[in-house]
N, C-alpha and C positions, 0 to 999 in steps of 0.2 A: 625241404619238402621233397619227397623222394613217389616214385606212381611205382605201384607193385598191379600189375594185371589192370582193372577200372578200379584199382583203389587208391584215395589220395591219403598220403599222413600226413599230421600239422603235429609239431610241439608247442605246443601254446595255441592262442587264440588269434585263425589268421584274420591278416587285413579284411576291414569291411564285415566282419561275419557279426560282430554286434548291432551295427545298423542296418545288416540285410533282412530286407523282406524273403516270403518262400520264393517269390520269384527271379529273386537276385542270387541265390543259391547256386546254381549253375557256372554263370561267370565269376561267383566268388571263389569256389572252391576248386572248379574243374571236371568237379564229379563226385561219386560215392564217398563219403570224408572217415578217417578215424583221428581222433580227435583229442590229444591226452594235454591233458591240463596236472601241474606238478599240486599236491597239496600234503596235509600236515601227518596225516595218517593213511596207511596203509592196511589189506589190499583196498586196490581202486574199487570206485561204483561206475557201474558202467550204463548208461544211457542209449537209447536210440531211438531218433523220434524222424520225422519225414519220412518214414516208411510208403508215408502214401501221402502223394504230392498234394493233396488238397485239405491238409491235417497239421494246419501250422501251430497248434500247440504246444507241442512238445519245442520247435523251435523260439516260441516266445516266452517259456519258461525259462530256459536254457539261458539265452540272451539277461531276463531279468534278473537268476541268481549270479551271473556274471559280474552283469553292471553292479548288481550289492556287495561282492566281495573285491570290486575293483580296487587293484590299489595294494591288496595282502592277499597273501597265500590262502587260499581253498582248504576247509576244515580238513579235509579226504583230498586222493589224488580222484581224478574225474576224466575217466574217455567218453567221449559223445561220437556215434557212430550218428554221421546224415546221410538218409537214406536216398530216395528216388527223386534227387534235386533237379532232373531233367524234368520230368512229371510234374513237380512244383513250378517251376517254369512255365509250365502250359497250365497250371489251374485245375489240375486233375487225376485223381487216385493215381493212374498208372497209363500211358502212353498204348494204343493200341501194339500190342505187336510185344509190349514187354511183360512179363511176370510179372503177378503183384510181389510187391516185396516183402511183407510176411507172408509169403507161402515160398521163401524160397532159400531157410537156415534149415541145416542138417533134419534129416526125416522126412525132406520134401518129395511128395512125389513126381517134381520135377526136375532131375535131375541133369546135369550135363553143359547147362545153361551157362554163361560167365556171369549171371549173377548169383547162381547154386555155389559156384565155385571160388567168387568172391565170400559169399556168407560163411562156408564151410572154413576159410582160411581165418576171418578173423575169430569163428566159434572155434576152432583151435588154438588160436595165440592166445585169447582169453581162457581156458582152459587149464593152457600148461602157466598161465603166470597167477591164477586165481584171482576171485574178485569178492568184494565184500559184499554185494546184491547185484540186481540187474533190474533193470527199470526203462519198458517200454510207453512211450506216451502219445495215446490217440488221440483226434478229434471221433465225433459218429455222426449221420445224415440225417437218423432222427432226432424225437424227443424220446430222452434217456436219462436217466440221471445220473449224476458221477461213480463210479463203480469200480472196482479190480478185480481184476480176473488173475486166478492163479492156475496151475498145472498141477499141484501135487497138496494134499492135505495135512503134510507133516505141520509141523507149531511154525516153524520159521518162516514157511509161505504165508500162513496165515496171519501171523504176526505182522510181515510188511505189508501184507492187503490189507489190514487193519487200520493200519496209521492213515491210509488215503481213504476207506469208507468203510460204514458199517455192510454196504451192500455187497456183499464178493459172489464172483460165478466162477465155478471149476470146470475146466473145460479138457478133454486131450485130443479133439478133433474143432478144426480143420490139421492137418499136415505142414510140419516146414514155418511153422508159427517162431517167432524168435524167442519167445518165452519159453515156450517148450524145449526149445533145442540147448537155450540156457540152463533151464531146470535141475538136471540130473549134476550140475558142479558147483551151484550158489542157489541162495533163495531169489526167485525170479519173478516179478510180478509184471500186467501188461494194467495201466491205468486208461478209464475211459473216461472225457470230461468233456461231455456234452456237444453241443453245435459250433465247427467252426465260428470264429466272432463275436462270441460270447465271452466278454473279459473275464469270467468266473470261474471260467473251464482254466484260463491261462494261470489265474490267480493259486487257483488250489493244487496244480499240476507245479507252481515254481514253492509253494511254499510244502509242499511233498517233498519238493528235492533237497531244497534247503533245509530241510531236518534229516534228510537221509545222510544230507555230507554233516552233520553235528553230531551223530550217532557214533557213539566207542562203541556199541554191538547191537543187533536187533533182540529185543524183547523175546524174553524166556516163551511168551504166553500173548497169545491177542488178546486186545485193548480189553477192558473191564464189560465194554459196553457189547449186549449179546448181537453174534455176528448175524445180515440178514445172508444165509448163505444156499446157493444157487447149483444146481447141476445141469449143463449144456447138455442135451441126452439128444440132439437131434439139428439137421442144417437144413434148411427149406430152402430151395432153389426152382427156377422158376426155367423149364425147356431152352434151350437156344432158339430150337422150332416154334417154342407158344407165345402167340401175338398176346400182349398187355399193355393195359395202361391202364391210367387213373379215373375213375368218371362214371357217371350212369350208361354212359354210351360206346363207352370205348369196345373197339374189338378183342375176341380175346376173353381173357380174364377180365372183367372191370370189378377195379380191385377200389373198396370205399376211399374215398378222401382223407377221410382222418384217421387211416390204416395207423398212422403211426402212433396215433394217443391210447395204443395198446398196451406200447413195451411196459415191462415190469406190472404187469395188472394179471393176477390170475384168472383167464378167460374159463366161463364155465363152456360145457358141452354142450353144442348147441349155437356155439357164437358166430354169429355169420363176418365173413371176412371180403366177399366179392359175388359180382352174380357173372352164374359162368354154367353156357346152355349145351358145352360138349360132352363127349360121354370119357367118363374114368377121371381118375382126380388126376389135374393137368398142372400137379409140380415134383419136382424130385425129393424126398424126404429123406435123407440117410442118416442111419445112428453110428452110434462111435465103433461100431466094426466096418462103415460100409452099408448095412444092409438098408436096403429099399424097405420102409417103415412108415412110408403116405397114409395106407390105411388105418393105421392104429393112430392119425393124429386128425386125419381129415374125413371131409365124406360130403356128396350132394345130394343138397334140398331142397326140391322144386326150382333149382335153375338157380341156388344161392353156394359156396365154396363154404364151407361153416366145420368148424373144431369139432371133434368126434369125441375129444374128451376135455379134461381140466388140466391146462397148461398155461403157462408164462412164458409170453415171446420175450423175446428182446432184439435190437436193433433192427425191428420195424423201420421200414424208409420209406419214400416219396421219389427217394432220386433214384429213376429208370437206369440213367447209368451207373449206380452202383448196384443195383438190383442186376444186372447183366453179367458186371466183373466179378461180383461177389456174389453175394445171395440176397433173397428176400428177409430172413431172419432165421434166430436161432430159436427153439424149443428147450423151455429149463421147468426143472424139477426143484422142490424144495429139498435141500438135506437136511 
């Protein structure tokens, strides 16, 4: 085991990392881990999951196709990059004071950081040694349904979002995303499965990988079955400055209860989302250049926040503190 800057290497699988919970992560590993496991073909697939400390999916995948191949060599050689094991540690996205850690692989606009410069270092090792896919794994805060999101529309992205769900979203903004910053030297996908602690989400997320490492190539062409497929056209985020919360009575924005049994439903124009009695629409809406784009999605009605036209959120949430760190939700278009 050798530390380059906050990064740890492991060859093989270290001590404890199969029976570690997210919160044992830290003391197991040390810190930010890369993680190469030997297997039977060549290039590697490469992994990375704990991006966000409160998103143990990707780590109970990982663990599960382990435990199944224990014993014999890995179809595929396999690096698993773990991400924000200090975060995991406290039970939470990302520690105040640190970058989230998918906004901080090459493209990031926050640059300079030692964890910009940790990411930039292993997205060039992988780079120059090439890999046979890349394979990011989230948990999400709402109700969502299992999904892949890809970065680029050629057949080979589509092809690996295929195998994980019929539902895929194209996205090239937020910035500094590790798929992204993957994308332009393998096929890259980022998988989304469901609510932390929902053994379904782990389930479908270890038996993805475990066909990824049985795979001699990815598929000429996505699956037979027609894709349902998604364009991210927009980020909704909600002031530093503007007081919100959940409730009929909250200050602020009060933003409905069941805000989150939106995602993936295409709201008509007209759909009220919060009752909110200040003047101008009180959240940040940017589209994939940047541009401030509020108005074309929102608008107020008699003291209610309500959709200005016909769109499809997704990752509608409940948890204020991820609504702070991240955003309230994304805006998608059918393609």
């Amino acid at each position: 085991m050798t530390t380059i800057l906050d990064l740890m290497r492991y060859d093989g699988v270290p001590s404890g990392f199969l029976q570690a919970k997210p919160t044992d992560l830290a003391a197991v590993l040390g810190g930010p881990s890369l993680i190469r496991l030997a297997g039977k073909r060549h290039p590697a697939l490469f992994v990375s999951i704990m991006l966000h400390g409160n998103e143990p999916v990707g780590l109970e995948a990982v663990q599960a196709v382990l435990r199944r191949h224990s014993g014999h060599a890995l179809p595929r050689e396999l690096i698993v990059f773990v991400g924000n094991v200090h975060a995991a540690a406290a039970g939470v996205r990302r520690l105040d004071g640190q970058p989230d850690f998918n906004r901080i692989w090459p493209g990031t606009e926050t640059v300079g950081t030692p964890e910009a410069d940790m990411a930039a270092r292993v997205t060039t090792e992988m780079r120059e040694q090439g890999l046979f896919a890349s394979l990011d794994i989230h948990n999400n805060t709402g109700l969502n349904p299992h999904y892949a999101c890809i970065n680029r529309l050629d057949a080979p992205y589509k092809s690996l979002a295929s195998l994980f769900s019929r539902t895929v979203v194209y996205f090239t903004r937020p910035l500094g995303v590790q798929s992204l910053a993957f994308a332009p030297f393998c096929p890259a996908v980022t998988v989304e499965c469901g609510r932390a602690g929902d053994g379904r989400g782990s389930e479908h997320a270890a038996e993805f990988l475990d066909a990824l490492l049985h795979l001699q190539a990815l598929p000429k062409r996505p699956a037979a079955e027609p894709l349902g497929l998604f364009h991210t056209v927009a980020r909704v985020r909600v002031p530093e400055t503007q007081a919100f919360a959940f409730g009929e009575h909250a200050e602020g924005i009060a933003f409905f209860d069941d805000l989150d049994h939106m995602n993936f439903r295409e709201l008509a124009a007209g759909t009220a989302l919060a009752r909110y009695h200040g003047d101008g629409i009180p959240l940040l809406v940017e589209d994939e250049s940047g541009r401030d784009v509020a108005d074309r999605y929102f608008r107020l009605d008699q003291g209610e926040l309500v959709t200005a036209c016909r769109f499809m959120p997704s990752m509608l949430t409940l948890d204020e503190r991820v609504i702070r760190q991240d955003c309230l939700c994304y805006v998608m278009e059918r393609l």
